[in-house]
Backbone as a ProteinNet text record, in pm:
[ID]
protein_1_A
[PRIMARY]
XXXXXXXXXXXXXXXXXXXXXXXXXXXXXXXXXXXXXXXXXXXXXXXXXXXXXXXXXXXXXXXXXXXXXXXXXXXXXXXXXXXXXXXXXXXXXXX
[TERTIARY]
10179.3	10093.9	10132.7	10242	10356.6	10260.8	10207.2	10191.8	10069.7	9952.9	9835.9	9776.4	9923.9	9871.1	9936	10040.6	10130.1	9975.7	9950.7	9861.2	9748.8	9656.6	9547	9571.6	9735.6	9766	9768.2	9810.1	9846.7	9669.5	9621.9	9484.4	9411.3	9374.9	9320.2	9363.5	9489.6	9552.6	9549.9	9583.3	9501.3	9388.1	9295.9	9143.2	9115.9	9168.1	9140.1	9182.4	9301	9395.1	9323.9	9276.3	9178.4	9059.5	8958.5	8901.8	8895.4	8967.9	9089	9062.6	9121.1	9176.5	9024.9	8906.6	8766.7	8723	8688.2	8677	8699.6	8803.2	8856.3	8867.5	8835.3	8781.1	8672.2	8567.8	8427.2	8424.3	8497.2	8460.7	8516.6	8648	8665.5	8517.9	8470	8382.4	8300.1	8281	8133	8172.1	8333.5	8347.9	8326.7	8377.3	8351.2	8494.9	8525.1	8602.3	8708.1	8818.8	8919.6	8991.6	9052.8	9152.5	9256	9319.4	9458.1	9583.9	9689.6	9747.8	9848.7	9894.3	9959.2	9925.2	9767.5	9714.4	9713.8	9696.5	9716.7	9793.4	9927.4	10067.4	10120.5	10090.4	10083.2	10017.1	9878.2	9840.8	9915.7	9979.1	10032.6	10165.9	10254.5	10378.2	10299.1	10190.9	10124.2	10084.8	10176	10130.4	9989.5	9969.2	9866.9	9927.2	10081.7	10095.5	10008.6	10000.2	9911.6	9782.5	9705.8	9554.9	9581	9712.4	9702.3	9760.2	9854.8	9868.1	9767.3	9670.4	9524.8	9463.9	9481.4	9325.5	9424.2	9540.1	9559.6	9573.5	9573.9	9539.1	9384	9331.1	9191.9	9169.2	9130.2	9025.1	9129.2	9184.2	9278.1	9259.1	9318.6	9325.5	9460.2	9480	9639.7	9755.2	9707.9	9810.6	9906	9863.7	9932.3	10010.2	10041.6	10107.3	10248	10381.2	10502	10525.2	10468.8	10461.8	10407.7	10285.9	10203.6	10268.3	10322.9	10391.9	10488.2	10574.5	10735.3	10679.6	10611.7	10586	10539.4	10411.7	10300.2	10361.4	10444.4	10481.3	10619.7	10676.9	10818.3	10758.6	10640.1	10547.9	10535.2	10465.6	10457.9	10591.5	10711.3	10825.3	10890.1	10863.1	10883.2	10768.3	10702.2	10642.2	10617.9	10693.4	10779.6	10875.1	10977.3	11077.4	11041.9	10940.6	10904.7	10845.9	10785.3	10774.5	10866.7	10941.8	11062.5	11125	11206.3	11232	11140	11034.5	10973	10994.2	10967	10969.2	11193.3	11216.9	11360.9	11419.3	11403.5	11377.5	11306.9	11193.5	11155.5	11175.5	11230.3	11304.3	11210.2	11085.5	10990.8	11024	11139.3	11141	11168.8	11089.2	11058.5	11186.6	11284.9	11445	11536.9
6879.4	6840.7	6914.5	6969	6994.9	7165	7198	7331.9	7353.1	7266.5	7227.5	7241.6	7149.9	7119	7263.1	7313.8	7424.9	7537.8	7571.2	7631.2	7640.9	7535.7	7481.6	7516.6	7490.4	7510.9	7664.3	7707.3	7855.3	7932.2	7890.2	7940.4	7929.3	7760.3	7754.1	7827.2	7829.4	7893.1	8021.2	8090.7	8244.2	8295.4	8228.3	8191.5	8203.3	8090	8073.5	8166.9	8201.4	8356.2	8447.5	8491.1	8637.5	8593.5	8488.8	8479.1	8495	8441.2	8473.9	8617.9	8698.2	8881.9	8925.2	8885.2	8943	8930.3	8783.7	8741.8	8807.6	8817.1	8910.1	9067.5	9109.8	9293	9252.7	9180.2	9184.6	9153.7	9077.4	9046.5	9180.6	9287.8	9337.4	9497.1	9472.1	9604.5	9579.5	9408.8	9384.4	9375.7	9398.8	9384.3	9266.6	9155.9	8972.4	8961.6	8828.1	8692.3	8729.9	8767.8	8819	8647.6	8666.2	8559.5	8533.6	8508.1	8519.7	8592.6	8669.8	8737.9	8604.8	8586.5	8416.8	8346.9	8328.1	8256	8326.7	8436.7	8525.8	8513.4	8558.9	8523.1	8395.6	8306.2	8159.6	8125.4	8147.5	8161.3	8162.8	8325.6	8372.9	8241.7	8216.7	8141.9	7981.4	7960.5	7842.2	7826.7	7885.6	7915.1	8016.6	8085.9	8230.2	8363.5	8344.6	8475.7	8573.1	8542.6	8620.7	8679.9	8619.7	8605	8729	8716.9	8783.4	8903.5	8935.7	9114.4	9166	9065.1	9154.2	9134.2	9042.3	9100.3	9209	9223.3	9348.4	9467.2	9495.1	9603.5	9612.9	9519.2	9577.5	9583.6	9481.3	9566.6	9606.1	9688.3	9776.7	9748.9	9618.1	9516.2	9498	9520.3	9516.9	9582	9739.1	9760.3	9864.4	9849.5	9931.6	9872.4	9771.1	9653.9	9617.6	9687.7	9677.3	9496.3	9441.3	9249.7	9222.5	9262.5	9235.7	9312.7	9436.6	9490.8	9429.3	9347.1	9278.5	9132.8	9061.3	8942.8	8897.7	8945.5	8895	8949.4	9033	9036.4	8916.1	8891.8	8792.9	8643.6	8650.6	8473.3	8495.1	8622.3	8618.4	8526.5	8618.5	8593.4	8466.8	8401.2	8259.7	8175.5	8222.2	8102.6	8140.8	8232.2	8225	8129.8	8153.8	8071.1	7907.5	7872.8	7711.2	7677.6	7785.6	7711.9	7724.1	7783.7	7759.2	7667.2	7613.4	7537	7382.4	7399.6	7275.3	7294	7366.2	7364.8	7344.1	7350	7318.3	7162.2	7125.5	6975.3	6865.2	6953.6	6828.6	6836.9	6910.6	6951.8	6979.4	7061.9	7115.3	7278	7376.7	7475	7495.8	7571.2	7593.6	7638.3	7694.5	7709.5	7644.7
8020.3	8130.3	8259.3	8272.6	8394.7	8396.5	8332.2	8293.4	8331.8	8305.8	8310.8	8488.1	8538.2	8680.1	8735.7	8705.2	8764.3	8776.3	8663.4	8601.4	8731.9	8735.3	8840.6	8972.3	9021.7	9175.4	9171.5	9104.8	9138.1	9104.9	9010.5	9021.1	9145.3	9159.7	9314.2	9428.8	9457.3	9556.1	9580.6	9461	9430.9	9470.9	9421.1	9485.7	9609.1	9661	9806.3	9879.9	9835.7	9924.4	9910.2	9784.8	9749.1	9889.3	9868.5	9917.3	10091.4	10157.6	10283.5	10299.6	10237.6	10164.5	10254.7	10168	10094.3	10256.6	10337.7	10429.6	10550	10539.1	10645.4	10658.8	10556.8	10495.1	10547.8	10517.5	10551.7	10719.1	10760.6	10950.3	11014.9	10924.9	10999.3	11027.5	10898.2	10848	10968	10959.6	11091.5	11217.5	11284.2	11375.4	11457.8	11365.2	11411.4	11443	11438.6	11481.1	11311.9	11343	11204.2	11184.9	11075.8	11026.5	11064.7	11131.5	11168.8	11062.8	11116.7	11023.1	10951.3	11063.5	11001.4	10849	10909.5	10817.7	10687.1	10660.2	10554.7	10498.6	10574.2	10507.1	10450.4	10500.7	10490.9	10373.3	10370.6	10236.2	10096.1	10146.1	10015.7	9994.3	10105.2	10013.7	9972.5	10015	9943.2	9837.8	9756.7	9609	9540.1	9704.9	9658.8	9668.3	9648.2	9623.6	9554.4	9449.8	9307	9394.5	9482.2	9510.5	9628.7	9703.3	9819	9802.9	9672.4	9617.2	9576.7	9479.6	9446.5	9556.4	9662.9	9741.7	9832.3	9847.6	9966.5	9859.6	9701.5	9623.1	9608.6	9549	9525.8	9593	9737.8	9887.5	9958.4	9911	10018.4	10169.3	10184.3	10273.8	10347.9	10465.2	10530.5	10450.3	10391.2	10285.6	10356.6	10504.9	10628.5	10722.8	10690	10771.2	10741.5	10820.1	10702.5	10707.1	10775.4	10770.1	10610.5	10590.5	10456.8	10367.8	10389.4	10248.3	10250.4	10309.7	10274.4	10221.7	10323.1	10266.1	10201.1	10158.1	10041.1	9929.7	9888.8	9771.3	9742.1	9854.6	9885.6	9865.3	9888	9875.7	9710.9	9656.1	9504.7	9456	9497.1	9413.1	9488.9	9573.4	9591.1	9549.5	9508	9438.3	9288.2	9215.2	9063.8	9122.8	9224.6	9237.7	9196.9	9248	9334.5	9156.3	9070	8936.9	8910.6	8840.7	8764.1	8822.9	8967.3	8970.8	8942	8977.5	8923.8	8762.5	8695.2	8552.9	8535.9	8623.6	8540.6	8616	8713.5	8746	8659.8	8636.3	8565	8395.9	8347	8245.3	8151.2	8162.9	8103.8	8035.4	8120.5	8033.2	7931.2	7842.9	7708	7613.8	7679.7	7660	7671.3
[MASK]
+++++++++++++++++++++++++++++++++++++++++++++++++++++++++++++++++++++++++++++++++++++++++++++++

């Protein structure tokens, strides 16, 4: 069950981050009201790491920013961290 929900957060969160990514490529193309960079980053350690490496690879999105190249990949690998530790707390790993 532990896997199920792990599973769901990191999907949604992905999601929403890509979406964030997409959002903010598009306000900047139209020259609107941008996302905050914060909020971006923030994103990613909210369990969207995953969402916020593909959206700054595929829409080659803040991939000029040495902030977004250190952190959004550092949110990926803290939030491997934040499962495994949930998966070894609650004594679900498969080993």
């Amino acid at each position: 069950m532990i896997y199920v929900i792990l599973a769901a957060v990191l999907t949604v969160a992905s999601i929403v981050t890509f979406a964030l990514y997409a959002s903010d490529k598009k306000k900047a193309k139209a020259n609107q009201w941008r996302i905050k960079e914060s909020t971006l980053v923030a994103a990613g350690f909210l369990m969207g790491g995953l969402g916020g490496v593909i959206g700054m690879s595929a829409l080659r999105h803040k991939t000029q920013h040495i902030k977004f190249k250190l952190l959004v990949p550092i949110s990926l690998v803290f939030n491997i961290a934040v499962v495994a530790a949930v998966l070894y707390f609650t004594g679900s790993l498969p080993w």
